[in-house]
N, C-alpha and C positions, 0 to 999 in steps of 0.2 A: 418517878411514878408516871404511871399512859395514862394522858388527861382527853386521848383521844375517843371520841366517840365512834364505838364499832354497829355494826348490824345487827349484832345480836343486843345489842343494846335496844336499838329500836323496834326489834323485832318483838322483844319483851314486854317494851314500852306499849304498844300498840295490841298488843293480846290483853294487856293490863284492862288498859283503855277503852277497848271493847267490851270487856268481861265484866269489868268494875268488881272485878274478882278476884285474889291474889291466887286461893285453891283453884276455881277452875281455870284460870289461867295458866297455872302449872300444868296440869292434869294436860288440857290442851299441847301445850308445850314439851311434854312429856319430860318434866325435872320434876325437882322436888320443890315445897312451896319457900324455903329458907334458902335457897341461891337464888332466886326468881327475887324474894325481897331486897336481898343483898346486891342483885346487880339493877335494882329500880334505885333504892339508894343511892349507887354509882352513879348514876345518870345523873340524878339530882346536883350530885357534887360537882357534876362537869358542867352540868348548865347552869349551873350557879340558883337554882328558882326552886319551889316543889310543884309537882307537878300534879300530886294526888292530895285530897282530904284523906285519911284514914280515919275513922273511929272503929267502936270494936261492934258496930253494927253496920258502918258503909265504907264504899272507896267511892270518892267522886273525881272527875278531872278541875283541876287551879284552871282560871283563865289561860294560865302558860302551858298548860297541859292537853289544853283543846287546840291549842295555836298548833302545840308540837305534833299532834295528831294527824292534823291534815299533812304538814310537813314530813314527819314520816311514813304516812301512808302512798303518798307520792313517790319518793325516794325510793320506799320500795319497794312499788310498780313498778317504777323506769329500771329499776336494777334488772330485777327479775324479766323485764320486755329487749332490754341488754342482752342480759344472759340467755333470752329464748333465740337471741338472734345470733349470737355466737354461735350456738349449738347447731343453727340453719346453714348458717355459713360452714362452719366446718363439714356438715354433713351434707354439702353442695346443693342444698334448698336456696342458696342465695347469691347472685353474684353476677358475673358472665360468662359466658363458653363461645372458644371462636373453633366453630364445627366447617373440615374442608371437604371439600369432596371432587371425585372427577367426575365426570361429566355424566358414564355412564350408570352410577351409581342410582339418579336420579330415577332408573328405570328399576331399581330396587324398591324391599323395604324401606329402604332409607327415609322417603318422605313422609311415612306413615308411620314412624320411630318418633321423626323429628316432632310430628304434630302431639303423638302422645306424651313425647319428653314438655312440651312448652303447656301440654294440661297438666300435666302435675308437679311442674315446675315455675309456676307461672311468675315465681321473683327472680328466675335466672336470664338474663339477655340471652339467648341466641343469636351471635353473629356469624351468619354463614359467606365462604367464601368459593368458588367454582372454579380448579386451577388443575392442569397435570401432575402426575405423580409423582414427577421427578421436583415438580413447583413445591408442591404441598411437603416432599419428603424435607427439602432447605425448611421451609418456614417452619414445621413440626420441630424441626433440631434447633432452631434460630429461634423457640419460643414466639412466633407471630402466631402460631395457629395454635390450639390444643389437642386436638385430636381430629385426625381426617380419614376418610374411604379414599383408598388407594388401591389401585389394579394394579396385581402380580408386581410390587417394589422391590425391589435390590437391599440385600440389607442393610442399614446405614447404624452405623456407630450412635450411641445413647439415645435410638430407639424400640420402641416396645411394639409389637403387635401381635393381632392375634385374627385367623380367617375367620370373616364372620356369612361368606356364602361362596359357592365354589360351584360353578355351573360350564357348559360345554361350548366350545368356539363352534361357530357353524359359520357359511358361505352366505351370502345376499348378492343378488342378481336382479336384475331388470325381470320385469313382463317378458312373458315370450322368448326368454331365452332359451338354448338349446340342452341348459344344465336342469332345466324345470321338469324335465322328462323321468329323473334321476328319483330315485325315494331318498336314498344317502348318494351324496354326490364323492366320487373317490377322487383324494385328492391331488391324485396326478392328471386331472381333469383338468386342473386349475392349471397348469404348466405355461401355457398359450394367450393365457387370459390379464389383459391388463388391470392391473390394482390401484383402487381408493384407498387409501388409508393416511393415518396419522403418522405426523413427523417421531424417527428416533428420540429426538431428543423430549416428548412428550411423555416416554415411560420406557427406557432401553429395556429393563427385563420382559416386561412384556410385549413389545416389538419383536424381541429377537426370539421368544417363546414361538410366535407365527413364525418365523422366519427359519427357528428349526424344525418345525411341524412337517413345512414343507421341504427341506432338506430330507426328510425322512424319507421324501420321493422322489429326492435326483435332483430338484431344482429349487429357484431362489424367485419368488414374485417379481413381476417388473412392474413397481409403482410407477403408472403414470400419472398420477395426482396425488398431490397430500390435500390434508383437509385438515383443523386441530379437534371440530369438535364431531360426534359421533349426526346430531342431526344433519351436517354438512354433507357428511360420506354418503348416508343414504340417498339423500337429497343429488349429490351426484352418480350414486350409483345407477338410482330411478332416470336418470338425465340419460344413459347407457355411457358415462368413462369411464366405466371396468367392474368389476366384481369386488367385493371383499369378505376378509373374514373377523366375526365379529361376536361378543359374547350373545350369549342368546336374550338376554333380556332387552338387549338392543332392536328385536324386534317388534317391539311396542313402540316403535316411533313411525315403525314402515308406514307408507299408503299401501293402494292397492296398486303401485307400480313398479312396487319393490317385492318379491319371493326371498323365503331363505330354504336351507336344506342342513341338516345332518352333513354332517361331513366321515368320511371311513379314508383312515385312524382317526376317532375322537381325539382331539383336544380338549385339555381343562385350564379354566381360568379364574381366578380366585381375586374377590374381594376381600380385603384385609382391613383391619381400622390399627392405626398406627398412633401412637404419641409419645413424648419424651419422658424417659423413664424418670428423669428428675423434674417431673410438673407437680411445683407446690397446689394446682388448685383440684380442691377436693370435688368442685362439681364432673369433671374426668372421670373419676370411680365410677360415680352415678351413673354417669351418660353409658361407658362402656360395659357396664351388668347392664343395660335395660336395650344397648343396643343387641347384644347376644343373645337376650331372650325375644326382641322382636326379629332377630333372624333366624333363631332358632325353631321356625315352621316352616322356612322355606328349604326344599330339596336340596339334596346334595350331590352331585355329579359323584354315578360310582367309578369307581377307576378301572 
């Protein structure tokens, strides 16, 4: 025989207890009043004590029956503040998320996602990390990161993604240059013209994206400086070492020493949010619906 005490023992116990009522406790309960007796009964037998006076005009609680009261009213509180945290957790209201990103991404939605994720998330850690694509695509597959913003990635085996903005490469130039003249700068213009930009190995798809762009006109940029992050480029581009070609949200960093132009043939360039298809944490789901709908206002580059 199970001499164990369940929750619906207590649960019983404690509608009893408050009720001082065997019918409206039922009623409450929604059983009938002769199993509600029979599993108050039960109780009794496992706790060895009684817990109630009955007569045929009162129910009172035994000294043991006030002790057990407090006792399971507690129990199950904590169960049920248990079970509310379960269901946070699983439904990614609770936890941590390690959110990656590149560098230019910053010049996105992105920071305005991030703040409204951590107001209505406020029990999940955000730990954010600032790395290249090729960086963030290892750690996404290598389980360090959860999910990251990556520019134009290669696709990498047991990852997910999906674009979440897609906007147009343009040229940045110094003050005073002589491409400033230009409304769209055509870009066999650039042929002559020394390049700032970021190392290969910082995101080959999207490296070699510029790199075909310009094949499309006969030639191949002559980078005379790399840089890794997008504020260093401009920073040298304003300095005059060379021109480059850069997402358009990139120019929210410019000063007033830096121009950029349209470029003719458009280029597109797409931010994507990546993770691994086999990531047990459920806060992931969360972040990536709320980051789709906070970039889902920003334009999208037509083709």
């Amino acid at each position: 025989m199970n001499d164990q005490i369940e929750l619906r023992h207590l649960r019983y116990f404690v509608a009893v207890a408050r009720e001082l009522h065997f019918g409206k406790a039922a009623k409450k309960l929604h059983i009938a009043q002769p199993p509600l007796s029979q599993q108050i009964r039960r109780l009794e037998g496992i706790v060895g004590v009684t817990l109630f006076q009955r007569t045929s005009r009162s129910v009172t609680l035994t000294p043991a029956g006030v002790a057990l009261l407090q006792i399971a009213g507690h129990t199950l509180t904590r169960i049920q503040h248990g079970l509310d945290e379960v269901r946070r957790i699983a439904a990614g209201e609770v936890g941590s998320l390690s959110v990656g990103f590149v560098s230019s991404a910053i010049f996105t939605q992105m920071p305005g996602l991030l703040k409204e994720y951590r107001a209505r998330h406020p029990m999940v850690r955000l730990d954010l990390h600032e790395l290249h694509t090729s960086q963030l695509l290892s750690a996404i597959r290598d389980g360090e990161i959860d999910v990251g913003f990556v520019r134009d990635p290669e696709p990498t085996s047991n990852l997910l993604s999906r674009t979440v903005l897609t906007e147009a490469l343009v040229v940045m130039f110094s003050k005073n240059h002589p491409l400033a003249s230009y409304r769209l700068v055509p870009l066999e213009k650039l042929e002559k013209e020394p390049f700032v930009f970021y190392p290969r190995s910082a995101g080959e798809y999207a490296w070699e994206k510029v790199m075909k762009l310009c094949k499309t006109r006969g030639f191949r940029p002559s980078i005379a400086q790399e840089a890794p992050h997008w504020h260093t480029i401009v920073g040298l581009v304003a300095a005059g070492f060379g021109v480059t070609i850069a997402p358009e949200c990139v120019k929210k960093v410019m000063g007033d020493q830096v121009e950029y132009r349209p470029l003719r043939p458009r280029g597109l360039t797409e931010v994507r949010l990546a993770w691994n298809e086999s990531s047990s944490n459920p806060a992931v789901v969360t972040f990536c619906s709320e980051a789709q709908k906070a970039f889902s206002s920003s334009p999208v580059a037509d083709e």
